[in-house]
FITINU-632336 format. One record per residue (C-alpha): x, y, z. Coordinates in steps of 0.1 Angstrom, whole numbers. Layout:
N
((X,Y,Z))
...
This chain:
335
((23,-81,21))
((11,-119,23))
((-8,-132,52))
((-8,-166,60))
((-29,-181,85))
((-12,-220,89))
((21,-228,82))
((10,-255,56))
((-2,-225,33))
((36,-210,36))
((55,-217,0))
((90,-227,14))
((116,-200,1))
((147,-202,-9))
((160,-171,8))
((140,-160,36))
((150,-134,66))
((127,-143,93))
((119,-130,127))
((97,-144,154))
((72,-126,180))
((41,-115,192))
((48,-80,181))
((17,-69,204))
((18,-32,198))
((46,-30,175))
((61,0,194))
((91,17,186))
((114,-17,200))
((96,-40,176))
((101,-16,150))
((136,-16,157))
((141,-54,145))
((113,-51,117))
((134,-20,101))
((165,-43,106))
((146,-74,88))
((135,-56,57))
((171,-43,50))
((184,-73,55))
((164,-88,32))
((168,-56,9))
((202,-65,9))
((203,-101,4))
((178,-100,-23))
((156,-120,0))
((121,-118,10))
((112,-106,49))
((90,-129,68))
((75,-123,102))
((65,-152,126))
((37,-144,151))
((11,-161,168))
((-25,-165,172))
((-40,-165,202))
((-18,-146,220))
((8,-178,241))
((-3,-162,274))
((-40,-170,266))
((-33,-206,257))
((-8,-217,286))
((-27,-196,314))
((-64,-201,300))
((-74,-192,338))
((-63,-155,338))
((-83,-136,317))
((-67,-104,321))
((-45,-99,292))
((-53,-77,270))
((-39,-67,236))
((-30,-36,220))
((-39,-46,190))
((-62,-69,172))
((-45,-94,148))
((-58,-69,118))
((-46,-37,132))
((-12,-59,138))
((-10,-67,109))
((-18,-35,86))
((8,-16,111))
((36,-45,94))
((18,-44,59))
((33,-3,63))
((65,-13,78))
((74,-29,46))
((71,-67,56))
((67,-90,28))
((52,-122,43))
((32,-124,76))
((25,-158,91))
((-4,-158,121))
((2,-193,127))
((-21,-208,157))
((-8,-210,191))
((-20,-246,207))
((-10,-268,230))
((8,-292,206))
((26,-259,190))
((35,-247,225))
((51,-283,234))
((78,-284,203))
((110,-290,217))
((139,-258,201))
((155,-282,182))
((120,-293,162))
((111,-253,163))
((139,-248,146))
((140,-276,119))
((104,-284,115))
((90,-247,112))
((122,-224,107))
((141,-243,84))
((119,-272,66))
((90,-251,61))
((95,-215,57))
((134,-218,43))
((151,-195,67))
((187,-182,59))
((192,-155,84))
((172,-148,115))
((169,-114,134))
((158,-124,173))
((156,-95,202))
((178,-101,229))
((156,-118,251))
((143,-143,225))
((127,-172,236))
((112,-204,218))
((102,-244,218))
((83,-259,248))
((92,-239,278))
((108,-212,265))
((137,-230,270))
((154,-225,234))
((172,-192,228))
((204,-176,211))
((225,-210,221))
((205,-234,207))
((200,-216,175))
((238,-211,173))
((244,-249,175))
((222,-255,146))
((231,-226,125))
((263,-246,111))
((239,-273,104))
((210,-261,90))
((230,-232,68))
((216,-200,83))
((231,-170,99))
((214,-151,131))
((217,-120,142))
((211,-106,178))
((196,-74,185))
((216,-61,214))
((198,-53,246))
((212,-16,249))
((194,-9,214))
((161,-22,227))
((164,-3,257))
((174,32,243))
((137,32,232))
((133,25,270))
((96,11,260))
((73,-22,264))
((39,-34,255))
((37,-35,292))
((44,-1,294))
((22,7,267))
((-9,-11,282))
((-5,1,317))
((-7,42,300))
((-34,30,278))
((-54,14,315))
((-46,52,331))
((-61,66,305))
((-24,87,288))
((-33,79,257))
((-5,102,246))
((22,87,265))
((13,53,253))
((13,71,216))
((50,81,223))
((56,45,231))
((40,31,197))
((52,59,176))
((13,58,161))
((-18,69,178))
((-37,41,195))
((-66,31,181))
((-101,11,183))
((-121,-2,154))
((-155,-15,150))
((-190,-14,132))
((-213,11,148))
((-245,-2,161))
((-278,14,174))
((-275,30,209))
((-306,46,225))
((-303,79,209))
((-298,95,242))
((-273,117,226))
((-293,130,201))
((-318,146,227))
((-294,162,241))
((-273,180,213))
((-247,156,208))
((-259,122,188))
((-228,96,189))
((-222,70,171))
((-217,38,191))
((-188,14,186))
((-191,-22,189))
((-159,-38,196))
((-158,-76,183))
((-129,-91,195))
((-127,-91,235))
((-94,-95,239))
((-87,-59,228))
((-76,-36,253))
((-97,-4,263))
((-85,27,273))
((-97,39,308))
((-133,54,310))
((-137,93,304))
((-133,118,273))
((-111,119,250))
((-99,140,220))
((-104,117,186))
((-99,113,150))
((-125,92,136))
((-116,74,101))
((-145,58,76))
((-149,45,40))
((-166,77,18))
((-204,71,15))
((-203,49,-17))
((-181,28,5))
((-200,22,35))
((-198,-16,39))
((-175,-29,64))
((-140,-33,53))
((-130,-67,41))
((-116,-88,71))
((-83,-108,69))
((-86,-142,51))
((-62,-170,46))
((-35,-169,22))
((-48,-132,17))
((-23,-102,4))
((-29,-66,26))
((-23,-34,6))
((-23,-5,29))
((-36,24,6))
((-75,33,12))
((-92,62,0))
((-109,66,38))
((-122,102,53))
((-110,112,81))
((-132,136,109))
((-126,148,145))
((-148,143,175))
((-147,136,210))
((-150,102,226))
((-165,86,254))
((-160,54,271))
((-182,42,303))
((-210,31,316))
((-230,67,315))
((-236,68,353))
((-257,100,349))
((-283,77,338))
((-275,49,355))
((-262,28,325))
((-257,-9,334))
((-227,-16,301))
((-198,2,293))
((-202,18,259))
((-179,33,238))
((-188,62,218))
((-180,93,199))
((-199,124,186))
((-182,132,152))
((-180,171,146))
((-196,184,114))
((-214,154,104))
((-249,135,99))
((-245,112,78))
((-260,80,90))
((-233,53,91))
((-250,19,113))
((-229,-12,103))
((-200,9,90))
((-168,1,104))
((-152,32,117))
((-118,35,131))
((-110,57,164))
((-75,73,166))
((-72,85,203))
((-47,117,207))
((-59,136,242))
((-71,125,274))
((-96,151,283))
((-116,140,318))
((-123,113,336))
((-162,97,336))
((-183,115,363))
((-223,111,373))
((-241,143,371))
((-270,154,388))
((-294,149,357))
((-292,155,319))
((-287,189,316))
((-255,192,339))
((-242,166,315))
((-254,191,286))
((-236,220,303))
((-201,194,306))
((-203,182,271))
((-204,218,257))
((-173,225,276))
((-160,190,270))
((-163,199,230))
((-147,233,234))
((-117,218,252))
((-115,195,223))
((-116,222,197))
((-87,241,216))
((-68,213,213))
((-73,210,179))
((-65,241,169))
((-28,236,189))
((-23,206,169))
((-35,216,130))
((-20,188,115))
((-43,161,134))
């Protein structure tokens, strides 16, 4: 897949399928127009392309509310598409000047003039152009003119998946990591390089490795302990994996190893911790891995975060903490 990060480093194409989102989450609704894309442009013999956005709209018209957050980083987004078969991704910026383009210069300027659409696949509820006041009518009245076809994905096949990023946020906040993974149809994740913590862990029986989480707009789960699958480059490998870059091309094969642990994410009130960390003790392993990027794969909710009476209460919890995790491993073998 292609990644584009401005529109002016887009080749114009002479056949291109094209949808248009934010695609935050890509759950199982998404998925349904992105499967429909690709065939389409299977069957056309021409070349899927996805419109999204960077920042997220919401962040640039309401710069006040801070309280959106994402399911996924733009990365994550788009090596989840990169796997979905996708040939070209745009991340085109989100400003003010974008956000104040009228449909009808939405539609010429970027759909038609510079990417070359012939066919466009829009969700029912599509909206576009300063607004949002440009949907399925005013693409029909410049279909005729600008030669493409559009297809509508009806509501009723959105809502059989009866699913949301909404949805999928508000699990994620209560902490039902595997209701949200129903949802996505992939476990949720978090990825970051691992940084020095104060070794607490260690003293105590169960070192962690501690997750810095770069991009603030990513959503956290709810504090507690969770059941994990942690994923990391083999030991020749350890530098952090290449970010994306513009004009860049995403394969989505890796050679990375792949461990189980528990989680934890809080502000350790036992000790009276002033930041909220997030961090996971990796069964069966020592390797030292500070500046690594590791990937977290959450699959159980185990507890919520409590403050014991000193260290070796916590001790005593984490030991049952790690066989509860174990037990659920060995219901699920295949994770």
């Amino acid at each position: 897949m292609r990644i584009y990060h401005q529109l002016s480093e887009f080749k114009k194409l002479t056949n291109a399928v094209v949808t248009i989102g934010t695609f935050d989450g890509v759950h199982y609704g998404h998925q349904k127009i992105i499967k429909r894309l690709c065939e389409l442009a299977k069957s056309s013999g021409g070349e899927s392309v996805i419109l999204t956005f960077f920042p997220h709209p919401r962040m640039i018209i309401d710069p006040e509310n801070q309280d959106l957050k994402l399911i996924n980083t733009i990365k994550e987004k788009a090596e989840i598409l990169a796997n979905l078969g996708v040939d070209h991704l745009i991340i085109t910026p989100f400003t003010r000047d974008f956000s104040n383009l009228s449909a009808t210069e939405y539609i010429k300027n970027i759909l038609v003039d510079t990417i070359g659409t012939k066919q466009i696949i829009v969700g029912y509820d599509h909206r576009f152009g300063k607004d949002r006041k440009g949907g399925m009518k005013e693409l029909e009245e410049c279909a005729a003119l600008y030669n493409y076809t559009i297809e509508e994905i009806p509501e009723q096949d959105i809502n059989d998946v009866a699913v949301s990023s909404t949805k999928i946020r508000k699990a994620l906040l209560d902490g039902d990591v595997a209701l949200a993974e129903t949802y996505l149809g992939y476990h949720f994740s978090i990825s970051g390089p691992v940084i020095k913590g104060d070794k607490i862990g260690r003293t105590i029986g169960f070192p962690t490795a501690n997750i810095f989480v770069e991009e603030t707009y990513k959503l956290i789960p709810s504090d507690g302990i969770y059941a994990v699958t942690v994923e990391m480059s083999p030991e020749s490998e350890v530098s952090s994996q290449e970010s994306l870059t513009s004009h860049s091309s995403l394969s989505t094969k890796d050679s990375r190893l792949s461990y189980r642990g528990m989680a934890y994410i809080g502000q350790r009130p036992t000790i009276n911790g002033m930041t909220r960390n997030i961090e996971v003790n990796i069964f069966d392993f020592n390797r030292e891995i500070y500046g690594q990027t590791i990937k977290m794969n959450f699959l159980k909710f185990l507890r919520h975060d409590v403050k014991f009476t000193g260290l070796e209460a916590l001790t005593i919890q984490l030991h049952q903490d790690k066989e509860d995790t174990l037990a659920f491993f060995k219901q699920n073998s295949n994770l």
